[in-house]
Each structure stands twice: as C-alpha cells, then as structure tokens.
KELUM-356193 format. One record per residue (C-alpha): x, y, z; residue in three letters. Coordinates in pm, whole numbers, padded with zeros to 5 digits, always signed. Layout:
! KELUM-356193
XYZALA...
***
This chain:
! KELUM-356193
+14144+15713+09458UNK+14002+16035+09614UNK+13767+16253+09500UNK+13921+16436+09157UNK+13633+16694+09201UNK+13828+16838+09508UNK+14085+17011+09304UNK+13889+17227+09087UNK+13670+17303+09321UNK+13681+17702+09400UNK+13584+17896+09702UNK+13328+18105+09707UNK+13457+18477+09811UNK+13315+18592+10133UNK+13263+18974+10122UNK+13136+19174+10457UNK+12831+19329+10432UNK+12757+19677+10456UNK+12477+19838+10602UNK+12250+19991+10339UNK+12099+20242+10530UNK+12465+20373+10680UNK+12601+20397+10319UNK+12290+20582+10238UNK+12329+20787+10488UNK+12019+20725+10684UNK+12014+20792+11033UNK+11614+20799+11141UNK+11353+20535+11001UNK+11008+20695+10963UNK+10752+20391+11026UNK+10535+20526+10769UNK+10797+20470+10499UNK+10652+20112+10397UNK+10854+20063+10091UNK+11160+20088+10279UNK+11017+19860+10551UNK+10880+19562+10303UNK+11231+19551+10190UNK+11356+19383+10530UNK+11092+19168+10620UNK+11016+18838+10471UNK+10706+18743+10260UNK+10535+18654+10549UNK+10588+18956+10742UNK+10910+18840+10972UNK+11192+19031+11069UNK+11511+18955+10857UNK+11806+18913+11078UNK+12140+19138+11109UNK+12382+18830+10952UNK+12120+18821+10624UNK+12035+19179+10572UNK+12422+19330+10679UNK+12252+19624+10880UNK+12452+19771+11168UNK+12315+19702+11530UNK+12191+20014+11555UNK+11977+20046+11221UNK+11871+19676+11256UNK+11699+19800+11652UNK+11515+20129+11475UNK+11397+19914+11170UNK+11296+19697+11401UNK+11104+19915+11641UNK+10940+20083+11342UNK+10829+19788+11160UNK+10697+19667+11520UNK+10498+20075+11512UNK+10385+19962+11151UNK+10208+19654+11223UNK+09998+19814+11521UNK+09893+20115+11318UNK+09793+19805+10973UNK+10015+20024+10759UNK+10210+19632+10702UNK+10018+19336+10785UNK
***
C-alpha cells in the first residue's frame, strides 16, 4: 500500500511578493533611517536577500548601498 497521507495532503499557496518600499511609495533610502534599515538585515547584521525580503532590484541595490553607508558611519553595527 502507498502512503494514505498523500491524499490529504494540501499545497501550500505560493503568493509573489511585493516590494514594501514600492507599495509604500518609497523611492530614496536615507542611510540614517535605522529603523527602516534593521528591518532588512538579519540579527547578525547580514544583508537579507531579494527572494526572502520581495524587494525590487532596484530598492534591494539602494538598501543595500545605504546599509553598506550605515555601517562605516557605526549608526548599525
């Protein structure tokens, strides 16, 4: 007999993100805005990539570059 479990089994719905900062309506990332910053880093103060955070190529290169301005000036460690 094969697995039973197979049937019931349901798929988990796959929706496409959506970059926060584009539905918000943000076009320029201040580096000194360090709540905004935190929010896309890990705990240990790594980059989060496009496919986990759903930015857009664009935002995801000036979050990057200002979190990058951030950690030279110690406003994020």
């Amino acid at each position: 007999m094969k697995n039973t479990n197979m049937k019931h089994r349901r798929r988990k719905v796959v929706r496409k993100k959506q970059c926060r900062l584009c539905e918000n309506k943000i076009y320029e990332i201040d580096f000194k805005d360090i709540d905004l910053l935190k929010r896309f880093q890990t705990e240990g103060g790594k980059i989060l990539p496009r496919r986990i955070t759903g930015n857009c190529f664009v935002h995801q290169k000036k979050l990057a570059a200002a979190i990058k301005r951030a950690r030279i000036l110690a406003f994020i460690l």
